[in-house]
N, C-alpha and C positions, 0 to 999 in steps of 0.2 A: 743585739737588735737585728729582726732579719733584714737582709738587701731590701727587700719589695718596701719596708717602711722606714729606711734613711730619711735624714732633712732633706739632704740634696733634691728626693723625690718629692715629699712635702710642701717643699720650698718650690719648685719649677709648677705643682702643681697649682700653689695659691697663685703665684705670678702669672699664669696663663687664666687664671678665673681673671683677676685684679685687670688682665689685657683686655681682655672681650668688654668687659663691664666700660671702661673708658671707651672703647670703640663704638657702642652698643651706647651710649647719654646723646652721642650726639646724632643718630639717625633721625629723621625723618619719619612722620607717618609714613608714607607709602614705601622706605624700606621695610620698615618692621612689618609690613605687607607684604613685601616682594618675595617670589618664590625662592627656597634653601636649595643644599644642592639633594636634600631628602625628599624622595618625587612626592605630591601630593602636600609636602609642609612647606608653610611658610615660615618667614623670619621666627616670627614670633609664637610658632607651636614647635619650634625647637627649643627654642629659651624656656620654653613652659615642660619641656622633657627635662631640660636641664637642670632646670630647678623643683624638679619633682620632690626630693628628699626632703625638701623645706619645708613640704605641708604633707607629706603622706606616711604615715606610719610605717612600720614592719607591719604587723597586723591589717591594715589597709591594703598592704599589697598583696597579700597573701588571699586574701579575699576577693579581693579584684581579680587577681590573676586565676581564681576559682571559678567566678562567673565568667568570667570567657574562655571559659574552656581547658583551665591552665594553660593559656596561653599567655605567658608574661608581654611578649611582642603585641599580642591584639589590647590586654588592659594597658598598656603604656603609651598605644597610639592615642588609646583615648581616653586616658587622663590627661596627656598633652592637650589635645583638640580642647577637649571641656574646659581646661586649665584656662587656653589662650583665648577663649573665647570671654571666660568670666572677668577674668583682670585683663585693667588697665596696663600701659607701659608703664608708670612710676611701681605699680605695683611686682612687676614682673623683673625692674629692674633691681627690686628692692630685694626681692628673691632674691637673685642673681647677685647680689653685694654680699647677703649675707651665706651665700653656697660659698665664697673666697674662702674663707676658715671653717668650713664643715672638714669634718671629719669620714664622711662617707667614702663609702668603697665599694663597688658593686660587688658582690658575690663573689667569693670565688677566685677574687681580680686581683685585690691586693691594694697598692698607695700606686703603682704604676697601670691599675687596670684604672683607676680614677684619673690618672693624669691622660690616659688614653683616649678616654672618655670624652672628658672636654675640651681637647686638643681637637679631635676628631670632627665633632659636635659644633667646635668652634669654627672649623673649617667650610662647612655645610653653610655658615652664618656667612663669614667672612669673603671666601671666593666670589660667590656670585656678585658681590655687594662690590667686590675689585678694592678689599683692605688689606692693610700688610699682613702679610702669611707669621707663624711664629717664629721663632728665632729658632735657625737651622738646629743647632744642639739639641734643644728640643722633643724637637721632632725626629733626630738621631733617639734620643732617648727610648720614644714610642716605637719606631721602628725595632730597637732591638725585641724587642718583647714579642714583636709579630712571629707567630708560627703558623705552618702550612692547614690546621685544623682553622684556624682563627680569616686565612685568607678564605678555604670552605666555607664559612659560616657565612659571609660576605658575596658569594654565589661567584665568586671570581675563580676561573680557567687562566693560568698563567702561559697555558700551553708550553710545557716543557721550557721556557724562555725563563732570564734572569734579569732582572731590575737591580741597576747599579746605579747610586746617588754619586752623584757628582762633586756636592761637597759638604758627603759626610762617608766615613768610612764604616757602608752600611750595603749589603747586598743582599737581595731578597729572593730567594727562587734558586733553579738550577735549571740550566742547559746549554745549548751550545749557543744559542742565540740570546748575545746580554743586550740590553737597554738601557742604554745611559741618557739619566735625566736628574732633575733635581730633588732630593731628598722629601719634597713635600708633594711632586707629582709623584713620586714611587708612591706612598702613604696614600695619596688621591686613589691611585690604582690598584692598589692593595685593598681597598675597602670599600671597591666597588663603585666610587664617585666618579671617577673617570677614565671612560676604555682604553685600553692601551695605548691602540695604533691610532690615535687621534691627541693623544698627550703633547702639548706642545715641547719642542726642544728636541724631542725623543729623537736616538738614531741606531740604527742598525751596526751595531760592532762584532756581528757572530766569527768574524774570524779571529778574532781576540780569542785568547785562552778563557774558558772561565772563571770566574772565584768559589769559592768555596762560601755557601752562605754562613751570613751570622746573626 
């Protein structure tokens, strides 16, 4: 069995679906309104990205992502939008129960680019809302996976700087100037949700030797 689709992965991924879904019964209308940390979406046209796989084909996307240009980015914004705007929150939540046990994997990704996914996605949900972050290991986990093409893709400049998590044995980047924070504001800053030099916690340790990333 390769690594990418261990239980271990499996398992941490259903348990972070199965977290958000209890988090997410008990909000309030005007959370499931209140802005993510995805600019322009709300609570609730994330959960509707989230739960995309639930109601849309391979075929479906492939076509979608045709009329916009092949642009999967632009058909994904707005199958979310459409998504969240048609359904209801039982409905959405209902999605979002039954995503716990899918078997999806984005492209490419793997069982860890899925756990990434909703880890991530969960975050965007979670933070602003001020709910508990995932359980550090975790989010160790996703972290190892992060490579510097994948921080690219995320529009993030690390500037030569290094991002060290404080309690997880996880360092992101290289240079002389490391940053030491919590393993889930690295992750924040890593994927473009929160700028660096305003992370709370953060501190300047460049005369520390650096780490060697991993």
């Amino acid at each position: 069995m390769s690594p990418e689709t261990t239980p271990d992965l499996v398992h941490e991924t259903r348990q972070e679906r199965q977290r958000l879904v209890r988090m997410l019964e008990d909000l309030s209308d005007e959370q499931w309104d209140a802005p993510s940390l995805c600019a322009g979406w709300r609570i609730r046209d994330v959960i509707a990205h989230m739960t995309m796989p639930a109601r849309t084909s391979p075929l479906s996307v492939l076509l979608g992502t045709a009329r916009n240009g092949f642009s999967f980015n632009r058909f994904a914004e707005g199958a979310a939008r459409d998504a969240a705007t048609r359904l209801d929150r039982p409905q959405l939540l209902a999605d979002l129960q039954a995503h716990v046990t899918s078997t999806w994997t984005p492209p490419g990704g793997g069982q860890l680019g899925a756990l990434s996914h909703d880890l991530i996605h969960g975050l965007d949900v979670t933070e602003p809302l001020g709910l508990p972050q995932p359980p550090v290991d975790r989010v160790a986990l996703v972290l190892g996976g992060v490579k510097p093409r994948l921080v690219r893709y995320f529009g993030v400049d690390l500037g030569g700087a290094a991002l060290e998590a404080t309690d997880a044995p996880v360092t992101i980047g290289s240079g002389a100037t490391v940053y030491s924070m919590s393993a889930c504001d690295v992750l924040l800053v890593v994927t473009g949700r929160r700028p660096l030099h305003t992370t709370p916690g953060h501190r300047d340790v460049s005369d520390r030797p650096s780490r060697k990333p991993r």
